[in-house]
C-alpha positions in Angstrom: 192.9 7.6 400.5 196.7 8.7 400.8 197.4 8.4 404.8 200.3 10.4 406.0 204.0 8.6 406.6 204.6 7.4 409.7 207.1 10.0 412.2 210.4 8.6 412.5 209.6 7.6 416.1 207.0 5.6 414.7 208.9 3.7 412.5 211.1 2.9 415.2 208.3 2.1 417.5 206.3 -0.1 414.9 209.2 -2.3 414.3 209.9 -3.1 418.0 206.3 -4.0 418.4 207.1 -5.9 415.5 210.1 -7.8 416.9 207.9 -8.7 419.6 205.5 -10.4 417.7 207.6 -12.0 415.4 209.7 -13.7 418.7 206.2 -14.7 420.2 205.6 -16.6 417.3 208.9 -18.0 417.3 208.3 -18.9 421.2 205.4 -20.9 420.5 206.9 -23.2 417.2 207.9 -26.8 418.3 211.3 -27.9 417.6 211.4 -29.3 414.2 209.3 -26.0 412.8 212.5 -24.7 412.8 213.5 -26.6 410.1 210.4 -25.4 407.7 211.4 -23.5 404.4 210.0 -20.3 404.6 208.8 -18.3 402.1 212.4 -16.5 402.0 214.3 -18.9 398.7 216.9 -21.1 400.8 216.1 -20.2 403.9 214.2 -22.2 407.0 212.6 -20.3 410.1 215.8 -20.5 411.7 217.6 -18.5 408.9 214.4 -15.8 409.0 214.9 -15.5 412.6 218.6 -15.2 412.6 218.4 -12.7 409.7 215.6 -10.5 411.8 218.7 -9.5 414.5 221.1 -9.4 411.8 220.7 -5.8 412.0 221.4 -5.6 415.5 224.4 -7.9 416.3 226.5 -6.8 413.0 227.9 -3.6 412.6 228.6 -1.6 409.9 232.8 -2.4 410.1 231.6 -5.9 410.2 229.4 -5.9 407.3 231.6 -4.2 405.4 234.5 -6.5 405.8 232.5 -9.1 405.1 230.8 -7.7 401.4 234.6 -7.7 400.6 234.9 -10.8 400.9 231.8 -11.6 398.5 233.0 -8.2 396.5 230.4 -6.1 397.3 227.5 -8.4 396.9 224.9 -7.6 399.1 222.6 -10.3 398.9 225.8 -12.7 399.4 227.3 -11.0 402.5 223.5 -10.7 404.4 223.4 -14.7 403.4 226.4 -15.4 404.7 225.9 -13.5 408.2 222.6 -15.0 408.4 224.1 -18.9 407.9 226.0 -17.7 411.3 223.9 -16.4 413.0 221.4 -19.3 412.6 224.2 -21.6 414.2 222.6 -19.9 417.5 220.0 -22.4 419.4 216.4 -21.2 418.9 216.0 -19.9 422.5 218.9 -17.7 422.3 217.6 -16.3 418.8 214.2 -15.3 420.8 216.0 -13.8 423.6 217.9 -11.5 421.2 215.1 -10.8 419.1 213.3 -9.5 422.3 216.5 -8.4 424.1 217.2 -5.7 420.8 213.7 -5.1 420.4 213.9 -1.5 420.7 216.8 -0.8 419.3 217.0 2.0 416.5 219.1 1.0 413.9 219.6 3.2 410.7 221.2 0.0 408.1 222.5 2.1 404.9 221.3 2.1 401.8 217.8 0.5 403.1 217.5 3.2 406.4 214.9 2.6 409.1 212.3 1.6 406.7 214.2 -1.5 405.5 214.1 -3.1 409.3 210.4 -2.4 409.6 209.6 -3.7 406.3 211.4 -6.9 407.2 209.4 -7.5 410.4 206.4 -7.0 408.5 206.7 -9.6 405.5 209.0 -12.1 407.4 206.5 -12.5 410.0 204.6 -13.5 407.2 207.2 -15.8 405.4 207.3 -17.4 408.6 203.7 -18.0 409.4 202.6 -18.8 405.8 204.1 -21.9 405.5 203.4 -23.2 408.8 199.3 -21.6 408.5 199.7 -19.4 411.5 197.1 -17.2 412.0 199.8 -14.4 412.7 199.9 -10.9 411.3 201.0 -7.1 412.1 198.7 -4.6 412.3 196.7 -3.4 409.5 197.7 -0.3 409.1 201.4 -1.2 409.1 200.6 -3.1 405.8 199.5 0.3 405.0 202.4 2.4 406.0 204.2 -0.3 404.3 202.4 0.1 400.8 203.4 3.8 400.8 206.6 3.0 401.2 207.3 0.5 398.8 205.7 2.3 396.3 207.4 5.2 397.0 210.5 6.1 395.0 213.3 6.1 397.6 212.0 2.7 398.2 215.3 0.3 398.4 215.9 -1.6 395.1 216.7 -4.5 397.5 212.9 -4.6 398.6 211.5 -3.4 395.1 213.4 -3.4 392.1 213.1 -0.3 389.9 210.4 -0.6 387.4 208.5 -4.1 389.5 205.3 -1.9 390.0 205.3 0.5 386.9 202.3 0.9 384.2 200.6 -0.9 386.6 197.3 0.3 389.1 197.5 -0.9 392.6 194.4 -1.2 394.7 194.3 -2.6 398.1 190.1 -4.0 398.6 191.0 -4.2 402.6 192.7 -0.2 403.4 191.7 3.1 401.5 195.3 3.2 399.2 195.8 2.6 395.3 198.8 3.6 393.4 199.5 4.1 389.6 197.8 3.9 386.8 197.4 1.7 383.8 196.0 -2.2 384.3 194.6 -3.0 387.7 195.5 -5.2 390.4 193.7 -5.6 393.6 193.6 -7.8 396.7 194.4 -7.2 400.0 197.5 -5.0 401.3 199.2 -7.8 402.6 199.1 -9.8 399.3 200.2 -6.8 397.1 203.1 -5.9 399.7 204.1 -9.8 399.7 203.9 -9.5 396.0 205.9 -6.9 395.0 208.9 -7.9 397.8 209.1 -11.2 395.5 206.6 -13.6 397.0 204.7 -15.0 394.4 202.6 -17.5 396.3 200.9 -14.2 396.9 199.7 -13.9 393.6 197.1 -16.3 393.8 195.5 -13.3 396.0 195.6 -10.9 393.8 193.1 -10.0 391.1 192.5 -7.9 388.0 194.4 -7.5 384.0 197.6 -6.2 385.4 198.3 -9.5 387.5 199.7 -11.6 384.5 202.0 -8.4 384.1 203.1 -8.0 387.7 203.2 -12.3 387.7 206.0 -12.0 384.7 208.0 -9.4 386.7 208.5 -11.6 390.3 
């Protein structure tokens, strides 16, 4: 039922893998996909791919000389490195994507989680829109689910309170959470629904979906 968190070299290892997939997907999308809104609010394919090596071009001196500028808003300073980042041609953004692959990077506040949980729903608010048939593993949806319903999951991903009173159950993986009124689908809808997506709701099931609906 409860499957045991994934090593650190794991993490590390999942999200490369990840980062692979994520730029094959990108390698295959014609020219004007680009362009497509994904499932990220104000943001194309090109932002999502820009954002995904975020991580890796900008330091932390960088990052934090830019949040000053935006005075210490987070979400405002990543939007802002994202917008120039996604200046870069598409073929270039693939090339870093696979070029930084493996790189371990440790972002604060979020940790290594934060980068693996971005490869796993961005693929996803990427292939969504444009009805890819592309997907991480199972069992990183999994590892993913313990995460964010653990409690040094980063507001940023979750906020505080998004899941509580409610009972999670995944009908794909052995993995519920909580207690109170249930909702179940598959552990890629739940994950995608708690991070904010709510075109995931319509994949969900059970009482406690009208609560967790009023919550996104």
């Amino acid at each position: 039922m409860y499957a045991e968190r994934m090593s650190l070299d794991e993490t590390y290892t999942r999200t490369a893998l990840n980062r692979l997939r994520v730029a094959s997907v990108l390698d295959s999308l014609a020219t004007e996909q680009w362009d497509t809104m994904s499932l990220c609010a104000g943001w194309t394919v090109r932002h999502v791919a820009a954002h995904l090596v975020q991580p890796m071009l900008v330091g932390f001196t960088r990052f934090f000389a830019t949040s000053l500028r935006y005075r210490g808003d987070t979400a405002a300073t990543v939007n802002h490195l994202t917008g120039k980042i996604a200046g870069r041609q598409p073929g270039e953004l693939i090339d870093l994507l696979r070029e930084h692959a493996y790189d371990r990077v440790n972002p604060p506040r979020v940790g290594p989680m934060g980068p693996f949980a971005e490869t796993c729903i961005h693929l996803r608010d990427i292939a969504l829109p444009l009805a890819l048939d592309a997907n991480v593993p199972l069992d990183d949806w999994h590892q993913l689910l313990i995460y964010l319903c653990s409690t040094d999951v980063a507001p940023s991903l979750v906020p505080r309170q998004r899941v509580d009173g409610l009972r999670l159950r995944a009908t794909d993986i052995s993995w519920r959470h909580g207690s109170g009124p249930e909702v179940t689908g598959t552990a890629e809808a739940i994950a995608m629904t708690i991070t904010g997506r709510s075109v995931a709701l319509a994949d969900l099931h059970g009482p406690g979906t009208s609560i967790l609906s009023s919550r996104i």
